[in-house]
C-alpha positions in Angstrom: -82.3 -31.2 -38.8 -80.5 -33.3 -41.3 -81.0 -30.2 -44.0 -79.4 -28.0 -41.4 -76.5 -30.1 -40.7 -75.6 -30.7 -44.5 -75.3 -27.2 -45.2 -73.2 -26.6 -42.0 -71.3 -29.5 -43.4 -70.9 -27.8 -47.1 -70.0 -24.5 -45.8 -67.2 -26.1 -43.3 -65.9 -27.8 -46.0 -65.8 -25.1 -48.6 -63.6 -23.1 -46.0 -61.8 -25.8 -45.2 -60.9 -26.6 -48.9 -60.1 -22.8 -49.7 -58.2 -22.7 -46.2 -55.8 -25.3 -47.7 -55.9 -24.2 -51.5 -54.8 -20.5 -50.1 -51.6 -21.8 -47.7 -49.2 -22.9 -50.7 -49.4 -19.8 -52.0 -48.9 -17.9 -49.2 -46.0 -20.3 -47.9 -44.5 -19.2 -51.5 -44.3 -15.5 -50.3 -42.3 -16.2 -47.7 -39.0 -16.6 -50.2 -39.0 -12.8 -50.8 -39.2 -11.3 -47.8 -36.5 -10.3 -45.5 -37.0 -10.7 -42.1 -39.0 -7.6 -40.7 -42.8 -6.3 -40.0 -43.8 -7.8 -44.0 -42.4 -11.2 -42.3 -44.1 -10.9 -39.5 -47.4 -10.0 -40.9 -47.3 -12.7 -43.8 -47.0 -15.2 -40.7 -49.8 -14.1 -38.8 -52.0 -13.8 -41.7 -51.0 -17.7 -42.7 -51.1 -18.8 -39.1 -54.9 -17.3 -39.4 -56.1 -19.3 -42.6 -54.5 -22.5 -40.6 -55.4 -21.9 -36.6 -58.4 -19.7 -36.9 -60.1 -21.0 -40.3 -58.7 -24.3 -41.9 -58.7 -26.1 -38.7 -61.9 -25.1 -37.1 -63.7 -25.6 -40.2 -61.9 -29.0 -40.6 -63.1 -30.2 -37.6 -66.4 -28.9 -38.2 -67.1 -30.5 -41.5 -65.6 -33.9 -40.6 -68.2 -33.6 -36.6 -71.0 -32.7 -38.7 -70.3 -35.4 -41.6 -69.8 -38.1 -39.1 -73.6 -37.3 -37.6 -74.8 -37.3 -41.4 -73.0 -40.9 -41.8 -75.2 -42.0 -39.0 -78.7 -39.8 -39.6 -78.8 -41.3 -43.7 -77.0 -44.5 -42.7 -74.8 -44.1 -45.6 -72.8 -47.6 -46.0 -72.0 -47.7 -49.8 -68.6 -48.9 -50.7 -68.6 -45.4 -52.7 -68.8 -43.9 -49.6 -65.7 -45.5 -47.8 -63.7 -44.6 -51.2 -64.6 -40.8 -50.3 -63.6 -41.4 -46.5 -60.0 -42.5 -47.8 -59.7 -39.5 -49.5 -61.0 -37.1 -46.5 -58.5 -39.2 -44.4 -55.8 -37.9 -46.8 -57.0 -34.8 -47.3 -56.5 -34.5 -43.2 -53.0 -36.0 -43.7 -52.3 -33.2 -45.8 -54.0 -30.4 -43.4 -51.7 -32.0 -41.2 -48.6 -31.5 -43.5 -49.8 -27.9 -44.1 -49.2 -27.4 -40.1 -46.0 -29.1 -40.3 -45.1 -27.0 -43.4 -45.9 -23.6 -41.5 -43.7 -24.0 -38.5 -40.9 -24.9 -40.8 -41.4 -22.4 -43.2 -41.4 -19.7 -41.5 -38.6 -20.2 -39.6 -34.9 -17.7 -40.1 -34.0 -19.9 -42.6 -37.0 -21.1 -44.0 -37.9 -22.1 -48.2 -40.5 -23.3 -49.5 -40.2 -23.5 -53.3 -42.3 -23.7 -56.6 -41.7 -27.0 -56.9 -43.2 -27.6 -53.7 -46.0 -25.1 -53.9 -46.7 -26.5 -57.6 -46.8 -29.9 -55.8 -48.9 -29.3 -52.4 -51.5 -27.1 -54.7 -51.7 -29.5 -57.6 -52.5 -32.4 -55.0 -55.2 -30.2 -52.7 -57.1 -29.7 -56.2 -56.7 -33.1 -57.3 -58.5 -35.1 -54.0 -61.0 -31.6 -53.1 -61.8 -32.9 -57.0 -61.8 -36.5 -56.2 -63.9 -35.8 -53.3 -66.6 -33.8 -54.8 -67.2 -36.0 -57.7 -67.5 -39.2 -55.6 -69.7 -37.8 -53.6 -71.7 -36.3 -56.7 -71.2 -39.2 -58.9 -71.9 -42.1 -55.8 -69.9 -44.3 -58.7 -71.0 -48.4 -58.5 -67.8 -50.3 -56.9 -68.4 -53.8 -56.7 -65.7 -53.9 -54.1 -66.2 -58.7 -54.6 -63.8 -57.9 -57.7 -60.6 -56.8 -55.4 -61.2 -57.8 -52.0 -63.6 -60.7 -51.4 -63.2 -61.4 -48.4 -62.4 -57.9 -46.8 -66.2 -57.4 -46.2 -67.3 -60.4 -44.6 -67.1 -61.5 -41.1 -63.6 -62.0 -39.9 -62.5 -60.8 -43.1 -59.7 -59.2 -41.9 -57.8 -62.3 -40.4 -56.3 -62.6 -43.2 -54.3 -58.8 -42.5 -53.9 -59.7 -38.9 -54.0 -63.1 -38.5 -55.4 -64.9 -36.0 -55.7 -63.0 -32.8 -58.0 -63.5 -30.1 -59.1 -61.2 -27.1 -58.6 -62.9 -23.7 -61.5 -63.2 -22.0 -60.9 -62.9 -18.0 
């Protein structure tokens, strides 16, 4: 079972990763074409990747790795270094949805800075992701937040709230 589910994980999250990798580019092609059947294709095609492939494998890879957390009861501070980059990696799926409505718009750009930029940082945490969860890297995490990690640790963020108890 837990062999199963890790390759359905890999495989979600290769397509997921090429899904974003792929939608920069294409946002690029929008600049020169005219409005017309190209247009209209080029959208459909990138609404694809997105709707019918980023997405679903997306959701997919983070379902299956979420069941994986719990069947190897992984709770390594490594680990919650890799979840804070998957959480940003989703932030930027999310800004890949935002970017498509926009882009393709009458009057919508995207430019090479901005294709440069959204590329360069898909590669840089699909990168960070795979080698922290390769490398499993030691971080003592007692040398930046000692307290963070022990019980009520996180009074010192919030303060000190309690739950009223009827």
């Amino acid at each position: 079972m837990t062999i199963l589910l890790k390759f359905i994980h890999l495989a979600m999250i290769t397509i997921w990763s090429a899904g974003l990798v792929v939608l920069p580019f294409m946002f690029w092609q929008r600049r020169t074409l005219p409005a017309g059947p190209d247009l209209d294709r080029l959208h459909l095609m990138t609404r694809f990747v997105y709707v019918g492939m980023a997405s679903p494998a997306a959701f997919i890879a983070i379902g299956s790795g979420t069941a994986l957390i719990f069947l190897q009861a992984t709770f390594a501070e490594w680990f919650s270094f890799k979840m804070v980059l998957v959480g940003a990696m989703a932030m930027l799926h999310v800004t890949a949805g935002l970017l498509l409505a926009r882009v393709f718009l009458p009057d919508g750009h995207f430019g090479r800075f901005s294709c440069v930029a959204l590329s360069s940082a898909y590669l840089v945490l699909i990168t960070a992701i795979v080698w922290v969860a390769l490398a499993k890297p030691h971080i003592d995490s007692n040398q930046f937040a000692t307290a963070l990690f022990q019980p009520g640790g996180l009074r010192q963020f919030f303060g000190e709230t309690r739950i009223p108890i009827p």
